[in-house]
LUMROZA-606600 format. One record per residue (C-alpha): residue number from 1; residue in three letters; chain; x, y, z. Coordinates in pm, whole numbers, plus 32768, in hexadecimal, padded with zeros to 4 digits. Each point is the difference from the previous one (the first is absolute). Layout:
NUM|ALA|A|X|Y|Z
...
end
This chain:
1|UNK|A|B4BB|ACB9|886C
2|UNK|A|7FB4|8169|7F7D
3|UNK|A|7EE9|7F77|7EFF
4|UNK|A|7F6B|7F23|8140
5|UNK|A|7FF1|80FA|80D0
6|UNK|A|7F4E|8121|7EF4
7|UNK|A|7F1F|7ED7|7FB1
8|UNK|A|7F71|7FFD|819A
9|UNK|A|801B|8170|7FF1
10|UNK|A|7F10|8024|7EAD
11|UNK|A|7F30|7EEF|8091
12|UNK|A|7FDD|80E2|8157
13|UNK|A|7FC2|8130|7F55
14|UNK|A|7ECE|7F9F|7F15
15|UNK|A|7F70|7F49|8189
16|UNK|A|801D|815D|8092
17|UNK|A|7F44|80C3|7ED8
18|UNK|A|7F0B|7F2C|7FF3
19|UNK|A|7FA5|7FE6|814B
20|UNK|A|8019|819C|803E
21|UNK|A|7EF6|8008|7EA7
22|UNK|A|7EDC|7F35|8072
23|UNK|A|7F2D|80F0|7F74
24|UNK|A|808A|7FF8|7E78
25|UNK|A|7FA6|7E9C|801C
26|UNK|A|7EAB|8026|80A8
27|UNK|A|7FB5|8100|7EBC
28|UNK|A|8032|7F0F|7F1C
29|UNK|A|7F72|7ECA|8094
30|UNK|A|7EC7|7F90|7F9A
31|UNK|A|7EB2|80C6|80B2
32|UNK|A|7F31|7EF6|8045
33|UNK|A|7FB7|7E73|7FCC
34|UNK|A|7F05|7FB2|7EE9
35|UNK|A|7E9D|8098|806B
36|UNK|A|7F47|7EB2|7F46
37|UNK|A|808B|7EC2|8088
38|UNK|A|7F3E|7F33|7F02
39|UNK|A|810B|80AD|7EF8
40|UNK|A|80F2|7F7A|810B
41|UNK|A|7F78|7EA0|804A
42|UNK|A|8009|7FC7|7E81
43|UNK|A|8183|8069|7FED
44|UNK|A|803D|7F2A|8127
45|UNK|A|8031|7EB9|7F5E
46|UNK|A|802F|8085|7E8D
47|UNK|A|8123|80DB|804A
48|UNK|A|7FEC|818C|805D
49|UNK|A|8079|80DA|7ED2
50|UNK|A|8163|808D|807F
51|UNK|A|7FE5|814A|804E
52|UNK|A|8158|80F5|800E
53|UNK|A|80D7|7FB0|8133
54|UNK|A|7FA8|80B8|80F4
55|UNK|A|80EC|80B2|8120
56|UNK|A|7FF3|7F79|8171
57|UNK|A|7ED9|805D|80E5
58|UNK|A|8089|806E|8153
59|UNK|A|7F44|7F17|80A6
60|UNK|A|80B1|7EE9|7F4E
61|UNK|A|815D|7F46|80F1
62|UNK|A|815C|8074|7F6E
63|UNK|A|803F|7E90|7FA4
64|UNK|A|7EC2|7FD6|7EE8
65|UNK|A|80DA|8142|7F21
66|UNK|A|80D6|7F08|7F54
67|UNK|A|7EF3|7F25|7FB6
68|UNK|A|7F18|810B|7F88
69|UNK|A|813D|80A2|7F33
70|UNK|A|802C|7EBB|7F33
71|UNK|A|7ED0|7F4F|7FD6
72|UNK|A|7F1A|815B|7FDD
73|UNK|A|805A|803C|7E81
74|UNK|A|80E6|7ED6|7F84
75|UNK|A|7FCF|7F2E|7EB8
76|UNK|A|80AF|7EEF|809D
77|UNK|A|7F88|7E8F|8017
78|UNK|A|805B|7ED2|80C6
79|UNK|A|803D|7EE1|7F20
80|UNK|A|7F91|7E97|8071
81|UNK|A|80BA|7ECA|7FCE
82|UNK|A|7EE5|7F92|7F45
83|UNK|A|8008|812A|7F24
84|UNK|A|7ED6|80B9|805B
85|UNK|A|805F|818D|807C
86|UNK|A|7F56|80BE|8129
87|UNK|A|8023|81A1|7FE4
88|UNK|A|8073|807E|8138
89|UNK|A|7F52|8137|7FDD
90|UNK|A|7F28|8083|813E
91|UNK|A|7EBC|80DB|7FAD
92|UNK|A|806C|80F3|8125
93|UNK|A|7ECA|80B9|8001
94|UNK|A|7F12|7EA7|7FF7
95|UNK|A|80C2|7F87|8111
96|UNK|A|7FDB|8129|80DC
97|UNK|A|7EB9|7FF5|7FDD
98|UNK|A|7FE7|7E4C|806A
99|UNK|A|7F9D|7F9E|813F
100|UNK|A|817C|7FF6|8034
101|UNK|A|8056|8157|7F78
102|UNK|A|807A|8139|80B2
103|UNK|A|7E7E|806C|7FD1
104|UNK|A|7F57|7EFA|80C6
105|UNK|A|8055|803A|8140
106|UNK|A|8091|7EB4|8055
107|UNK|A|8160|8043|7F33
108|UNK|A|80CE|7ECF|7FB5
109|UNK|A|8138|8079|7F20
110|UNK|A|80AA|7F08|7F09
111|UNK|A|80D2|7F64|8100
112|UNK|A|7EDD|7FA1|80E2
113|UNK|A|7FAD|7EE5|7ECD
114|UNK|A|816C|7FF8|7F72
115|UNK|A|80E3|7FA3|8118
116|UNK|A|815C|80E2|7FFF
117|UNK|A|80B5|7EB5|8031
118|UNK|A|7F54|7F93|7EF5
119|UNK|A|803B|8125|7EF8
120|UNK|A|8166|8054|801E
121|UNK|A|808E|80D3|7EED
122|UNK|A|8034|7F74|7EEC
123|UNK|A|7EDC|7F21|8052
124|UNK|A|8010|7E99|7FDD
125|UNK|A|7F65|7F16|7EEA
126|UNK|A|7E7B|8000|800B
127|UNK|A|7FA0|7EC8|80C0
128|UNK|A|7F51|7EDD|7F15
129|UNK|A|8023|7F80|7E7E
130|UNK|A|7EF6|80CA|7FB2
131|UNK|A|7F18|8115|8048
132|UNK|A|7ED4|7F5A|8052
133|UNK|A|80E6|7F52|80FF
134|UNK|A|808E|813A|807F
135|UNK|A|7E92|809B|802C
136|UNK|A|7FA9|7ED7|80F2
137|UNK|A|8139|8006|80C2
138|UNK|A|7FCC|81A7|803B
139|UNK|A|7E9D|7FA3|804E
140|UNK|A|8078|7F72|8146
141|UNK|A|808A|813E|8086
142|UNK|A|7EA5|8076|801A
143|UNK|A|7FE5|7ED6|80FF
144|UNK|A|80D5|80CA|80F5
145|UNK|A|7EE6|80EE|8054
146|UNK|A|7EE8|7F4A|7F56
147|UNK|A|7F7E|7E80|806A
148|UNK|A|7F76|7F90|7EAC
149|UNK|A|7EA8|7FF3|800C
150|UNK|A|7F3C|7F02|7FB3
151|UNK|A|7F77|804C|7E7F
152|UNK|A|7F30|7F1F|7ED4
153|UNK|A|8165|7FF2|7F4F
154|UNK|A|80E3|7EDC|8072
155|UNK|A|815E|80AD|801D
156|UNK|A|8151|7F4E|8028
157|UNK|A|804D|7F53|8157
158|UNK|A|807E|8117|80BC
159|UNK|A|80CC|7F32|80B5
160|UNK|A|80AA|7F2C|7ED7
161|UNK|A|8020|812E|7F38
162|UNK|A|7FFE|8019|7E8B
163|UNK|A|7F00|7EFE|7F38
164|UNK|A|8074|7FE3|7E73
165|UNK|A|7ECC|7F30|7FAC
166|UNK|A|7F11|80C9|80AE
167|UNK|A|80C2|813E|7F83
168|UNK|A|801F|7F9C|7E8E
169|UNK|A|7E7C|7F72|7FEA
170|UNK|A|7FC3|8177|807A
171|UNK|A|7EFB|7F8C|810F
172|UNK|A|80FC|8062|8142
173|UNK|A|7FC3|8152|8048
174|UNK|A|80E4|80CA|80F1
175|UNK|A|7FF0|8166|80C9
176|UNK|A|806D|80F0|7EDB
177|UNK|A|7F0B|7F2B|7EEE
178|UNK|A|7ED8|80C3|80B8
179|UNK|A|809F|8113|80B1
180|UNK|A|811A|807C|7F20
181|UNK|A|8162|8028|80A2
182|UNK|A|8034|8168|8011
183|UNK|A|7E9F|80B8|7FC7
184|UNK|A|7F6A|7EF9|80EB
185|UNK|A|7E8C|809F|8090
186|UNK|A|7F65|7FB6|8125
187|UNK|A|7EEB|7F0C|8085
188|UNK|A|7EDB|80EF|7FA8
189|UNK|A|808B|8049|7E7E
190|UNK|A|7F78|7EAE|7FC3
191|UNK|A|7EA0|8048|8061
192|UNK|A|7FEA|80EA|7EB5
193|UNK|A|7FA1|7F81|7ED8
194|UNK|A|814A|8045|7F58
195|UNK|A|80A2|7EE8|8097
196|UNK|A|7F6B|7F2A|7F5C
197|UNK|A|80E2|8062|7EBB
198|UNK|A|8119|7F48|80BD
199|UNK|A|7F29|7EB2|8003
200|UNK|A|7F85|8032|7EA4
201|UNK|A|8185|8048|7F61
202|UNK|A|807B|7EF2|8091
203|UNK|A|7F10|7F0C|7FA8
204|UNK|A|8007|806A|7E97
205|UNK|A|8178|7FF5|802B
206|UNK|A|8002|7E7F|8071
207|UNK|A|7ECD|7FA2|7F30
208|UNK|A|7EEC|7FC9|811F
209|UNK|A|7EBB|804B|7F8F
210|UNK|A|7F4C|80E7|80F6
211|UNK|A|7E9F|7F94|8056
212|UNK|A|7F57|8133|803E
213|UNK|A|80FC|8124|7FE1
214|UNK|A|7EFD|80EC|807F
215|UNK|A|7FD4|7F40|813F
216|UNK|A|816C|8007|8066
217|UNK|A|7FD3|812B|80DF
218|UNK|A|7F2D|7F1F|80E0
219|UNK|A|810B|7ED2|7FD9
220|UNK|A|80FA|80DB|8094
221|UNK|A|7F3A|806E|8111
222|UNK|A|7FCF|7E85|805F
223|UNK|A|810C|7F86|7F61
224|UNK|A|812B|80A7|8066
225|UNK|A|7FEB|8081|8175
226|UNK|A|7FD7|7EEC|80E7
227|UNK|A|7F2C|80F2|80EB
228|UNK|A|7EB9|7FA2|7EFF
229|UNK|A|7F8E|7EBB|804F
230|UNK|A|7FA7|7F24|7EAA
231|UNK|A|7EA1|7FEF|7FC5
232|UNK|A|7ED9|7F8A|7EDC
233|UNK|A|8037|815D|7F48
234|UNK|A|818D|7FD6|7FF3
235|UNK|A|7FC9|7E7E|7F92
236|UNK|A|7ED1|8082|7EDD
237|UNK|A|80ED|80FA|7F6A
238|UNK|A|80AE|7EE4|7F3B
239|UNK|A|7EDF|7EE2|8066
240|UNK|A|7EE1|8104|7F72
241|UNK|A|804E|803C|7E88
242|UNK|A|7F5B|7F07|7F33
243|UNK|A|80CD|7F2E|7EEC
244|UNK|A|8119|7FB6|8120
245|UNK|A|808A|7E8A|7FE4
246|UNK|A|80F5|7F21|80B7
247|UNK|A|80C5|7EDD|7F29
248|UNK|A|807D|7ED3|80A2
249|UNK|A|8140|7F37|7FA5
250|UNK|A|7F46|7F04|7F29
251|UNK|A|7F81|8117|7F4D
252|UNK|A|7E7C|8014|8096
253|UNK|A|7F81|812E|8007
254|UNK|A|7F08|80B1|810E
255|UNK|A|7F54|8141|8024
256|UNK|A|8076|80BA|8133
257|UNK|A|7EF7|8126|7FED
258|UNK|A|7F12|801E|8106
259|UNK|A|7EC6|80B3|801B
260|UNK|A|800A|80BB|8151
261|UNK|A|7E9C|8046|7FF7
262|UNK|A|7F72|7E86|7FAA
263|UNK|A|8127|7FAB|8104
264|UNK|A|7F19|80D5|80F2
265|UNK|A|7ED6|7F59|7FCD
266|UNK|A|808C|7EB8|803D
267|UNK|A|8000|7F1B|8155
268|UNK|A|810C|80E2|807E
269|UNK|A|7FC9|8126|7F76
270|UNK|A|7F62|8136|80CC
271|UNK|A|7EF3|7F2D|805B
272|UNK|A|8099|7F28|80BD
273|UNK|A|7F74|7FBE|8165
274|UNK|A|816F|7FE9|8097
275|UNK|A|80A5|80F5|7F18
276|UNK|A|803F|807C|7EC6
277|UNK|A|8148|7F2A|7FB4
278|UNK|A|8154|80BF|7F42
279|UNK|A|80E3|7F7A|7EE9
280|UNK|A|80EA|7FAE|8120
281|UNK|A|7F29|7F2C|80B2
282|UNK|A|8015|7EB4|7F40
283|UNK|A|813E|809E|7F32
284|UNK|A|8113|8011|8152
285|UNK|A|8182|8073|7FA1
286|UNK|A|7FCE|809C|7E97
287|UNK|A|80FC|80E9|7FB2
288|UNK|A|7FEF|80AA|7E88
289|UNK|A|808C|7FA3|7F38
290|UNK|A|7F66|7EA9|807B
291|UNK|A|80F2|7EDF|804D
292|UNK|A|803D|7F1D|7ED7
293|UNK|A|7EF2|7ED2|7FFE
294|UNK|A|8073|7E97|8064
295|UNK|A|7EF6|7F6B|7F5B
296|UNK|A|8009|7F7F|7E5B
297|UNK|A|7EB2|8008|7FC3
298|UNK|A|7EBE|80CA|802C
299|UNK|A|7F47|7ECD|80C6
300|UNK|A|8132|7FBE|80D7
301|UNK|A|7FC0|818E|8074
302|UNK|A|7E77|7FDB|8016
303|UNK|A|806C|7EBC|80DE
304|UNK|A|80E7|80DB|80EA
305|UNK|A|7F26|814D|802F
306|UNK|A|7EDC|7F03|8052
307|UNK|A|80BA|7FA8|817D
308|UNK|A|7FCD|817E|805C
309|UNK|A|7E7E|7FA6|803D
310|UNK|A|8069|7F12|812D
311|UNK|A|807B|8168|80AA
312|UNK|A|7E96|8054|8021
313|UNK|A|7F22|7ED0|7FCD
314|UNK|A|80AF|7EDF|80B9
315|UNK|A|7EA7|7F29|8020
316|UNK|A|7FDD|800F|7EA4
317|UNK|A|8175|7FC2|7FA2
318|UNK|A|7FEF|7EC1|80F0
319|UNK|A|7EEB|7F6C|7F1B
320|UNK|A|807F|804F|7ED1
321|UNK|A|814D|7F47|805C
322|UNK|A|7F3F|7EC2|8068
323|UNK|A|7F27|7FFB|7EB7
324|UNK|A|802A|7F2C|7EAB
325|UNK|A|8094|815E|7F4F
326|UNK|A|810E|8038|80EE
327|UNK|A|8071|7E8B|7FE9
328|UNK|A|7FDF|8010|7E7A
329|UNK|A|80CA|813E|8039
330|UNK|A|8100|7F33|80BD
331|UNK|A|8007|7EFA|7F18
332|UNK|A|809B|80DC|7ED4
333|UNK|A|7EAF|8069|7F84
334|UNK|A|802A|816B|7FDA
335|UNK|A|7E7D|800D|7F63
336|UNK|A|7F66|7FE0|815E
337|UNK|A|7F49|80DD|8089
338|UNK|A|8094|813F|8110
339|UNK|A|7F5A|80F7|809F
340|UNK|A|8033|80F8|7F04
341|UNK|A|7FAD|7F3D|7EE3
342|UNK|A|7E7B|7FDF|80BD
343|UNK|A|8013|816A|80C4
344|UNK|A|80C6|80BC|7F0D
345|UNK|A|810B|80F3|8094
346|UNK|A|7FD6|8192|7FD1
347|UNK|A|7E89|7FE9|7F9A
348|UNK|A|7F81|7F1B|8108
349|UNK|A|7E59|7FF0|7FF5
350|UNK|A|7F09|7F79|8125
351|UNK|A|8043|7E5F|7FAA
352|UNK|A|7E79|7FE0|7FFE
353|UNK|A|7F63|813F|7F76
354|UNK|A|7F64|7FA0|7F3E
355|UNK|A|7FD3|7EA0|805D
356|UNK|A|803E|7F6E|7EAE
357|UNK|A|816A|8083|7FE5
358|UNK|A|806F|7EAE|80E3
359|UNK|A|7F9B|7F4F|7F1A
360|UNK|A|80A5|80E8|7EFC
361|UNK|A|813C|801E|8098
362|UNK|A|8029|7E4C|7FE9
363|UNK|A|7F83|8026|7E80
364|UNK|A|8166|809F|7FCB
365|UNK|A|80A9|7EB7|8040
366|UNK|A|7EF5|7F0D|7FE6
367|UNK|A|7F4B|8088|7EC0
368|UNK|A|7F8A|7EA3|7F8C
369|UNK|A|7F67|7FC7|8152
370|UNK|A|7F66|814C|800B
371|UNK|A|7F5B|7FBF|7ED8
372|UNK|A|7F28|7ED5|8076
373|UNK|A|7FBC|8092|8134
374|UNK|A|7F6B|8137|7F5D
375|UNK|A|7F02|7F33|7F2D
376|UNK|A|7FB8|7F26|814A
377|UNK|A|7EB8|803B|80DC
378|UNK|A|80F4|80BA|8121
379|UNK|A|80B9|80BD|7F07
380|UNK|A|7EED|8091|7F29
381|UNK|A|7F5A|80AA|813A
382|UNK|A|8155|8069|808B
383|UNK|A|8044|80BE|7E90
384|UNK|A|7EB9|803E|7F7A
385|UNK|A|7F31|8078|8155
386|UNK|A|811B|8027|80DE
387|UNK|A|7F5C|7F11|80EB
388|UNK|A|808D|8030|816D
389|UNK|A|7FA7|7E78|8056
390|UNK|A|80B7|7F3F|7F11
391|UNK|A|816F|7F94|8026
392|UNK|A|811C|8089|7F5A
393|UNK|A|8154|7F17|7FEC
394|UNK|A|8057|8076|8150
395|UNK|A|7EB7|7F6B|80AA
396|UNK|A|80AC|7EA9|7F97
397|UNK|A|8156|8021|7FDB
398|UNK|A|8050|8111|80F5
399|UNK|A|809A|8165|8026
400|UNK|A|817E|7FE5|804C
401|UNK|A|8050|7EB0|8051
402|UNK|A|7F4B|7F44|7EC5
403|UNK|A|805E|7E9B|8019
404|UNK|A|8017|7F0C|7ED1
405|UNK|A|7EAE|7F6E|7F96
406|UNK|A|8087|7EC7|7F48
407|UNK|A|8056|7F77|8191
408|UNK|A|7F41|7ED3|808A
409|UNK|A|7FBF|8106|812B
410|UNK|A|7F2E|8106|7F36
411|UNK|A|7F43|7EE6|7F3E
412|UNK|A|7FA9|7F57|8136
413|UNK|A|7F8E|814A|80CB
414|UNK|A|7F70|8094|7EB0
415|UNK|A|7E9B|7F98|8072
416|UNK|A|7FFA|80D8|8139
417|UNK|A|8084|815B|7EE2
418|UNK|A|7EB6|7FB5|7F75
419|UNK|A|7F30|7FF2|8146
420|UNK|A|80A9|8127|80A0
421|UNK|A|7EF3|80C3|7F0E
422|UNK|A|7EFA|7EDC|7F95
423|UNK|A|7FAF|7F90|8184
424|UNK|A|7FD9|8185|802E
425|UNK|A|7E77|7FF9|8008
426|UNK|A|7FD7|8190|801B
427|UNK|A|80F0|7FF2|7EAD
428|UNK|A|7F6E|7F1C|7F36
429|UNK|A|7E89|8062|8078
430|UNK|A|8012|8124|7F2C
431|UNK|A|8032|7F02|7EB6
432|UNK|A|7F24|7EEA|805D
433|UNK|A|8102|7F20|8041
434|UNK|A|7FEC|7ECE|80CB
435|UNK|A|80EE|8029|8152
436|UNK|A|800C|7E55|8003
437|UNK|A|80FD|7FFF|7ED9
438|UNK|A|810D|7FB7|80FD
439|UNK|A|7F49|7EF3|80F9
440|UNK|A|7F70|7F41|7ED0
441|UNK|A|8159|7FF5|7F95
442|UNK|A|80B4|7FB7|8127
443|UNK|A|7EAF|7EDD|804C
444|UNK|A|806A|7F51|7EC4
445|UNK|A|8100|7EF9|7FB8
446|UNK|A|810B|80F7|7F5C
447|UNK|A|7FEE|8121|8111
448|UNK|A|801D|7EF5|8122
449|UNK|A|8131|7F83|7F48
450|UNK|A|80AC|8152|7FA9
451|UNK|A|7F8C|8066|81B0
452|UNK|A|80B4|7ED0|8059
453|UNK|A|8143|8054|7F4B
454|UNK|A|8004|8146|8071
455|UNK|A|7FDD|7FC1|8177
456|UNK|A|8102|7EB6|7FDF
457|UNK|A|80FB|80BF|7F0C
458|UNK|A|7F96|812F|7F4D
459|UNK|A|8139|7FDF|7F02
460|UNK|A|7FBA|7E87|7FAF
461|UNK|A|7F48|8001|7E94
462|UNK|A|7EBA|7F91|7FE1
463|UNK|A|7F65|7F99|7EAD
464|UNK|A|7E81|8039|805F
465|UNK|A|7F5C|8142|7F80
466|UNK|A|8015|814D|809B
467|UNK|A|7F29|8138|7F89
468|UNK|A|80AB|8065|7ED1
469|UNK|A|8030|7E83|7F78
470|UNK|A|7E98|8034|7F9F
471|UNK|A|7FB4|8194|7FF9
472|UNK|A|814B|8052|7F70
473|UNK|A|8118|80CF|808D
474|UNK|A|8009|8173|7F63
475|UNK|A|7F04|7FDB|7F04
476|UNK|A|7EA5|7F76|8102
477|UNK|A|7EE4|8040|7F60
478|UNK|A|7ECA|8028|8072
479|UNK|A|7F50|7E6D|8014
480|UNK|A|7EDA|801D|7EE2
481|UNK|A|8114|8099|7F1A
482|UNK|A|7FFB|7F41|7ED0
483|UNK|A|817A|8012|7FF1
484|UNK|A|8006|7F9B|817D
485|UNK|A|8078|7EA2|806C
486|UNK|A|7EA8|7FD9|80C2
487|UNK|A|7EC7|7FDC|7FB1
488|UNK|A|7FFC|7F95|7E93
489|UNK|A|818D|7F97|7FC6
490|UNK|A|7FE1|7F4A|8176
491|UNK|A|8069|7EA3|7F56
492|UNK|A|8127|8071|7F73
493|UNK|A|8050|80B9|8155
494|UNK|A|7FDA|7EB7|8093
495|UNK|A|80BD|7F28|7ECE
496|UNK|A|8142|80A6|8051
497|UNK|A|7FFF|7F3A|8154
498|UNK|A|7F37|7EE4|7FA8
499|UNK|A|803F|7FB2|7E98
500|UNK|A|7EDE|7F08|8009
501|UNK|A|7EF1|80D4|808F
502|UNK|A|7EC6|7FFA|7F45
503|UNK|A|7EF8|80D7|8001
504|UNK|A|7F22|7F55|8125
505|UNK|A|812A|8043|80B1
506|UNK|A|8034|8195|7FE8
507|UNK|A|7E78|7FFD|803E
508|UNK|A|801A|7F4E|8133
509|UNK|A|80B2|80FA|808C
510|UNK|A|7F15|8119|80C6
511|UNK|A|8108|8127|7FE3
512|UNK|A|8036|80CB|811D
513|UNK|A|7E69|805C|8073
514|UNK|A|7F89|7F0B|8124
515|UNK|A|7EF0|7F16|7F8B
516|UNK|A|7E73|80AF|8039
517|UNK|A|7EEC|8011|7F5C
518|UNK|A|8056|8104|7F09
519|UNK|A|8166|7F5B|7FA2
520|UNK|A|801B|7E85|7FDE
521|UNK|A|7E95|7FB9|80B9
522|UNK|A|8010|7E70|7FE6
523|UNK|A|8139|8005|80B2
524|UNK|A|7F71|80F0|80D4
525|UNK|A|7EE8|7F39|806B
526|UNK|A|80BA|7E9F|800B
527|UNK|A|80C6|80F1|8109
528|UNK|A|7EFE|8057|80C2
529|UNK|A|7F75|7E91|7FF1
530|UNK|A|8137|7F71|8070
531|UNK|A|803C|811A|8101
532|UNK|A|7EA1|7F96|809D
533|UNK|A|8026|7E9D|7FDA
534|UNK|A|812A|7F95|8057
535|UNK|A|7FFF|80D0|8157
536|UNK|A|7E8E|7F53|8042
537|UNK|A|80A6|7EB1|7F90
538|UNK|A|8114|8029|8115
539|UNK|A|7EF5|8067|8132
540|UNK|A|7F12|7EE7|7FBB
541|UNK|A|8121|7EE2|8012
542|UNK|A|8092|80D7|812D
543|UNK|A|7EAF|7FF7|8074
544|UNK|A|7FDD|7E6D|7FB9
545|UNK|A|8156|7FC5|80A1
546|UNK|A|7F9C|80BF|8149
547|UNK|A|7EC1|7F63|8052
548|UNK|A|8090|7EAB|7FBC
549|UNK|A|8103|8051|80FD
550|UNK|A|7EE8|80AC|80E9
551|UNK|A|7F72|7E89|7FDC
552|UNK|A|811E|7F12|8046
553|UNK|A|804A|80E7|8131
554|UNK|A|7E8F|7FD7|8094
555|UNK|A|8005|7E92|7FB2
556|UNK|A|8124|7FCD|80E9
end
């Protein structure tokens, strides 16, 4: 009973002096927080050097002294079940001088983070196996005053707690990762330079190579505070850098880096008549890091990202998904043609400036093709002279919605492709060429058959000859081209139809000019011979029968 009671009275006594001393402990407190807070941002994270203990400022509560007395100079350690050891040392001075300290103005002593309840003395085992668990569970103390906010870091589920995988991967990050526990700075610390230590350490520390360390400044300042809205500059500080890649699960790889000024000059770049379009306009919900890709390939992704045009161009999308690609597409064929495969996707150019990049653009999947259309009459002038007039592959096969040209349908309409620019007679009056290319044909006996299918049942096959059958299909010619199927090679034109054509037979034919006197002038003048006569013919005997029945009627 004695020793209890000269224990209270001990324990009263040293209360009393210190609180009638304030000022012994005022004299040898430290003067001032650090003057350069980079020195302190880059201590933040690392770990303040521990200064001498220091006495209690008056402003301090009566219940932070036994704290203070124990954990201000101490070289003890809390051991984890998992072995690792935490000091329990408190830089006094460094945390006087945190946005929490006695110095800031907003004062929240040790007991306003560790709960009394909490922290009896002798305090209780540390809470988790180890100490990267025990950082994430103190982490959501700061939750009590602070509503996480949103940052590029995925932390742990705030309200499942603790992650292991996430933890031991080192990608969660938590409060005290960024902020320190207690030399914690405020909001505006992180606008300095400095603070951009804590990003680098730690991403040497877990082995994540930095893109651009110098640029990190910036990435915090649109990164980290959810006040700064994401834009193109935020996006280009890891997009930008050349040499950036992307590897898929099957082990393709991609470049990632984009050029923001070629990205400019593109479609939707700055000059772009609606407006100049952001990172975030095609790429919605992208956190960094960036969710893990649910794709295997590089194709299957090019596939995917293709269905953000339809936001934008819905006409276009609507065509595509009726033409021969998109059902090749849905047939397994991976090969066929999206819109980014013809369009591109960052570096987007005017489709038809110049005019021969249509043309172009099909060469990258139909090279063979390409290659006899550019020695062809159409193609020569469309490469060579850039020649406004003559069709590229779109004029026949269309934009968006190209349909398949092995159909019964495209063979039988194929005819009026042709005469949508040879029946043109402003068009073909600056080459000299004949407008009746498309009436001659449609007079004779295999455009009157191919009309009649087509108006009965345009997708019932026909075997009579259309257009290219005799001019060719991507490779036309011009007709006196020796290598032409006209002119001098018309018999075998007309041998692979009729095997046993001759050659009275392919010079019967009168080609696609109307009989006169310049072309064909005996058949021209047999014309006009029977065109006279048999018209005469029919008045006289009209004539003959009416005045015989003028006759008979007068005789009766």
């Amino acid at each position: 009973m004695l020793r209890g009671g000269a224990l209270i009275l001990v324990t009263v006594l040293v209360a009393v002096l210190f609180l009638v001393h304030p000022g012994a402990a005022r004299a040898e407190r430290s003067a001032a927080p650090p003057d350069d807070m980079n020195s302190l941002l880059l201590t933040m994270s690392l770990g303040a050097p521990s200064g001498a203990a220091q006495p209690q400022p008056d402003s301090h509560p009566t219940t932070d002294f036994a704290c203070r007395s124990c954990h201000g100079d101490t070289d003890a350690e809390v051991v984890f079940p998992s072995g690792e050891s935490l000091p329990v040392e408190v830089d006094l001075p460094g945390f006087d001088a945190s946005v929490h300290g006695a110095n800031s103005g907003v004062f929240i002593g040790c007991t306003g983070c560790h709960a009394p309840d909490h922290y009896q003395f002798p305090h209780p085992s540390p809470e988790g196996f180890d100490l990267r668990e025990y950082a994430i569970a103190q982490s959501e103390t700061c939750v009590r005053c602070h509503a996480p906010h949103l940052t590029a870091h995925p932390g742990p589920d705030w309200s499942g707690g603790y992650d292991p995988a996430a933890s031991e991967s080192g990608v969660a990050v938590v409060c005290t990762d960024c902020h320190g526990d207690h030399l914690a700075q405020n909001a505006e610390a992180w606008h300095l330079p400095a603070a951009t230590s804590v990003c680098a350490d730690c991403h040497v520390t877990v082995g994540v190579t930095l893109t651009d360390p110098g640029a990190l400044s910036q990435h915090i300042d649109y990164g980290l505070f959810d006040q700064k809205q994401v834009n193109n500059d935020f996006c280009m500080g890891c997009h930008g850098p050349p040499g950036q890649t992307m590897t898929f699960p099957n082990g393709d790889v991609v470049s990632i880096s984009i050029d923001g000024d070629e990205f400019h000059t593109s479609v939707h770049g700055l000059g772009n008549d609606w407006q100049a379009l952001n990172c975030t306009d095609c790429h919605e919900d992208y956190n960094y890091p960036h969710s893990p890709l649910h794709v295997e390939t590089a194709r299957d992704y090019t596939i995917q990202q293709s269905e953000l045009c339809a936001r934008c161009h819905e006409p276009q999308h609507e065509g595509q998904m009726a033409s021969s690609h998109a059902a090749a597409l849905a047939e397994g064929n991976k090969d066929a043609a999206t819109c980014v495969d013809c369009h591109g996707s960052h570096y987007i150019p005017p489709p038809n400036e110049p005019r021969s990049r249509i043309s172009q653009t099909c060469r990258q999947c139909h090279s063979a093709i390409f290659d006899e259309y550019a020695e062809s009459v159409h193609g020569a002038a469309l490469l060579a002279e850039d020649n406004p007039d003559v069709p590229t592959c779109i004029e026949c096969h269309g934009v968006h919605d190209v349909g398949d040209p092995t159909t019964a349908l495209f063979r039988n309409r194929s005819p009026e492709l042709c005469a949508g620019c040879h029946a043109n007679e402003e068009l073909m009056s600056r080459y000299d060429i004949s407008t009746d290319v498309f009436d001659t044909y449609v007079d004779d006996f295999h455009g009157t058959t191919v009309q009649i299918f087509q108006s009965s049942d345009p997708n019932h096959p026909t075997n009579k000859a259309v257009c290219f059958d005799c001019h060719g299909v991507h490779n036309i010619r011009r007709p006196d081209d020796p290598n032409s199927g006209i002119k001098q090679n018309l018999l075998e034109t007309c041998q692979q139809c009729h095997p046993g054509a001759t050659a009275n037979f392919s010079d019967s034919w009168t080609g696609h000019h109307r009989p006169s006197l310049r072309n064909n002038p005996l058949m021209f003048l047999v014309t006009i011979f029977y065109a006279i006569v048999i018209p005469s013919t029919v008045l006289f005997l009209g004539f003959l029968v009416g005045t015989d029945i003028y006759r008979m009627a007068r005789g009766r």
